[in-house]
Phi, psi and omega in degrees: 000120184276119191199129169268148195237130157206170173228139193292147177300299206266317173107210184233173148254152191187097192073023193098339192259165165233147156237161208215263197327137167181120177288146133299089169282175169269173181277159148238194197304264182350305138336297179280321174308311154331288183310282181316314179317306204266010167314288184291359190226020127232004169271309177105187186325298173281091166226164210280154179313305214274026150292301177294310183303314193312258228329319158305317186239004149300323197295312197291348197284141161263348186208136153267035207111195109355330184273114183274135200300352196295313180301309190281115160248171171275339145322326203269287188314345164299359193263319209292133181277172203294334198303337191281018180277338170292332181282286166336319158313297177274020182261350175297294144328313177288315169325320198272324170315301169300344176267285218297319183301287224292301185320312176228072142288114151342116181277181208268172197245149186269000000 
């Protein structure tokens, strides 16, 4: 499973602590088809890309902090000042660079 470590500039608050540190996996089809349905079923029909990502990198965040994933909703990442939505973008982006190096790669001969 292909997953990237970053940190937020500010982080979340979440009980007095604040976190910043959190791994990331990629997303997938399913991941995103989530994300919208359940985008769209609290927004309605127009709802903005940037709903669907939060929705998208609560599934994908595995680790917050302290915090594990069962704890990152897209409730919890709606609290995140905006800025950290470019740090998720590009943890994002690097993720898809690494599956594009790994994708092409020779498969090994038998």
């Amino acid at each position: 499973m292909l997953t990237e470590k970053g940190s937020f500039l500010y982080g979340v608050e979440v009980n007095g602590i604040w976190h910043k540190d959190f791994e990331m996996r990629l997303p997938t089809l399913e991941d995103v088809e989530c994300a919208l349905e359940s985008a769209q079923a609290e927004a309605g029909a127009e709802v903005s890309p940037a709903r669907i990502s939060r929705y998208k990198w609560a599934s994908c965040l595995i680790r917050l902090g302290d915090l594990d994933a069962t704890a990152i909703t897209p409730e919890l990442l709606a609290r995140l000042a905006s800025t950290e939505y470019g740090v998720l973008s590009a943890v994002e982006e690097s993720l898809l660079k690494k599956l594009a190096a790994a994708s092409a790669q020779p498969a090994p001969s038998a």
